[in-house]
C-alpha positions as CSV (number, residue, x, y, z in Angstrom):
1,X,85.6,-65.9,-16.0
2,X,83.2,-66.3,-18.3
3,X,83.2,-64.1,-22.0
4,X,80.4,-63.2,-24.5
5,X,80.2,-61.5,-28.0
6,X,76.8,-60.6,-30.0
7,X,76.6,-58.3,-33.0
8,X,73.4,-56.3,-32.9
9,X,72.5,-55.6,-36.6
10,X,70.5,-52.4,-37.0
11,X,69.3,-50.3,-39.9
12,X,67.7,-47.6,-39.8
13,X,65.2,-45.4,-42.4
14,X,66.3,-42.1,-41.6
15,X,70.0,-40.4,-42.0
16,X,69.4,-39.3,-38.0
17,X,67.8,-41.9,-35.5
18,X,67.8,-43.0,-31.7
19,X,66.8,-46.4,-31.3
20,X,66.7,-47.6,-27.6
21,X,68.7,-51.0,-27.8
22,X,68.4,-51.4,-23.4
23,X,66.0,-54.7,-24.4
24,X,68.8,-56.3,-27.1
25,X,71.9,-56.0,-24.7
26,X,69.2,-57.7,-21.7
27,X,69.0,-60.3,-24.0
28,X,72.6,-60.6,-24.5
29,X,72.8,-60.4,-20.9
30,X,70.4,-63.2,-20.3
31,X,72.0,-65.1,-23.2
32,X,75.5,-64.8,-21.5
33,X,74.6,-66.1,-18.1
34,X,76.9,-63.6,-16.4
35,X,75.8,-62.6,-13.1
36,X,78.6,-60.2,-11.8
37,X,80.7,-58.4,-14.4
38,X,80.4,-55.5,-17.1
39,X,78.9,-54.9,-20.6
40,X,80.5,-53.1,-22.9
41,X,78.6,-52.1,-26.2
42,X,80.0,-49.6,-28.6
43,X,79.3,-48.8,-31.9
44,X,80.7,-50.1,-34.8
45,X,80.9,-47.3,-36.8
46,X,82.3,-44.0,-37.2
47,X,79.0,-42.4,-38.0
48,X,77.0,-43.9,-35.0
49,X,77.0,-43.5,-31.1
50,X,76.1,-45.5,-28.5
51,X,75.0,-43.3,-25.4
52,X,73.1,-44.0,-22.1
53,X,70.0,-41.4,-21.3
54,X,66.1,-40.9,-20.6
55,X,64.1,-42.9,-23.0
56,X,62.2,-39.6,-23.5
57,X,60.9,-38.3,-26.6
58,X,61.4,-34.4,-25.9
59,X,64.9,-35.2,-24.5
60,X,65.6,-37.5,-28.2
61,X,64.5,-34.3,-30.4
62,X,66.3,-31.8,-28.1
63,X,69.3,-33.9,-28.7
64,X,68.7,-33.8,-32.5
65,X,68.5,-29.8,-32.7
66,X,71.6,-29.3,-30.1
67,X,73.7,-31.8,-32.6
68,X,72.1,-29.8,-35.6
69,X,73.1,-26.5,-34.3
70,X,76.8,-27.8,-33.5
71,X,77.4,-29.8,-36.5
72,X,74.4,-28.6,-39.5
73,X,74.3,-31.2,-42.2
74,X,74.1,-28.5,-44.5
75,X,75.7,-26.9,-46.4
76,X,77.6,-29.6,-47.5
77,X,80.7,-27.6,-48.7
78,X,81.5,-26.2,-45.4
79,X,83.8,-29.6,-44.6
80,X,86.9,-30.3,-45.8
81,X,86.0,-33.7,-45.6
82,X,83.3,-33.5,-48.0
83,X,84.3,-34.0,-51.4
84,X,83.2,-37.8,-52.1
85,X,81.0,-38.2,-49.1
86,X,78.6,-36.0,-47.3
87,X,79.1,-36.9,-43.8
88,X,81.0,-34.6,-42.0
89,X,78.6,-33.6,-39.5
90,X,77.8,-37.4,-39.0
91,X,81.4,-38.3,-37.8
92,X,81.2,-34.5,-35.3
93,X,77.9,-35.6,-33.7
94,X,79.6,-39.2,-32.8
95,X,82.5,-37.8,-31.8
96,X,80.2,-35.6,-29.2
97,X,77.3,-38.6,-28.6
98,X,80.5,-40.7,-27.6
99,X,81.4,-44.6,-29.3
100,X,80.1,-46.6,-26.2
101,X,79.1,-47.7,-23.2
102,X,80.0,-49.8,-20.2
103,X,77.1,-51.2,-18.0
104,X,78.0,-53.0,-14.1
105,X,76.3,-56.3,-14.0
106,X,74.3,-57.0,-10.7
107,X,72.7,-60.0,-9.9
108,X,72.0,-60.9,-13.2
109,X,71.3,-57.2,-14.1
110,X,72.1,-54.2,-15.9
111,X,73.1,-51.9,-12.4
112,X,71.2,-48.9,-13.9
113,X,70.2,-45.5,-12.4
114,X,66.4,-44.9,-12.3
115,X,65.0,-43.8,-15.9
116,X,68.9,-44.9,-17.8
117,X,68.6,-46.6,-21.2
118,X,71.0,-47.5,-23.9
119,X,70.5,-46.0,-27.5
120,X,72.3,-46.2,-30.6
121,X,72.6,-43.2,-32.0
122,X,72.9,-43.1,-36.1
123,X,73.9,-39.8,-37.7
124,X,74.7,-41.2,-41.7
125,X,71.7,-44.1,-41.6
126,X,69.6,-45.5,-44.1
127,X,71.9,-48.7,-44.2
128,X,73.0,-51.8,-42.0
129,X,75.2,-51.2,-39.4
130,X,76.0,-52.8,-36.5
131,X,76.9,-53.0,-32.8
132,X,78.9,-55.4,-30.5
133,X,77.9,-56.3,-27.4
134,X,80.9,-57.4,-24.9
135,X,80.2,-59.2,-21.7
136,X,82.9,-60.6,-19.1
137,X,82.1,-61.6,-15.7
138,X,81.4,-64.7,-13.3
């Protein structure tokens, strides 16, 4: 069985992005020479998602106001966990966007369903973060 481990370095410019990663872990994929086996890729921090959807613009702002209207970055002072951070809402929205994602390997492919795509999802950006790819298979 064959193993594999990439960080994927991102940072973003905005406190709330999606950034489609699918093209990154197929390069990892490629890079690993697995042709029958699983990806896993998760985010690496508490603030961030990694989440498998449409790569469609609508659907990425519809996400942003559902989040928003659950978890409102403001006002600050309605978390308890606010007091030396401001980032409450950032660890709710993970914690509903979900940490990862596992992906079959086909053939030498990610076994999607028609329109899927990976994103990292970042609700506390505007700094480096990263994400690890995981690959095991034959």
């Amino acid at each position: 069985m064959k193993s594999y481990r990439k960080e994927l370095w991102l940072n973003t410019t905005s406190r709330r992005e999606f950034v489609n990663i699918t093209d990154e872990v197929r390069e990892c994929l490629r890079e690993s020479d697995v042709k029958e086996g699983m990806v896993l890729v998760n985010a690496m921090h508490i603030t961030a998602s990694v989440f498998i959807n449409d790569n469609e613009s609508g659907l990425h702002q519809d996400f942003e106001k559902w989040l928003e209207g659950l978890a409102p970055e403001k006002p600050y002072d309605q978390y308890k966990h606010n007091g030396y951070e401001d980032n409450a809402d950032a660890h709710l929205k993970r914690t509903v966007m979900g940490r990862e994602v596992v992906v079959a390997v086909t053939e030498g492919k990610l076994d999607f369903g028609p329109w899927e795509a990976i994103f990292y999802g970042e609700f506390d950006g505007k700094r480096r973060k990263r994400v690890l790819v995981k690959i095991i298979g034959e």
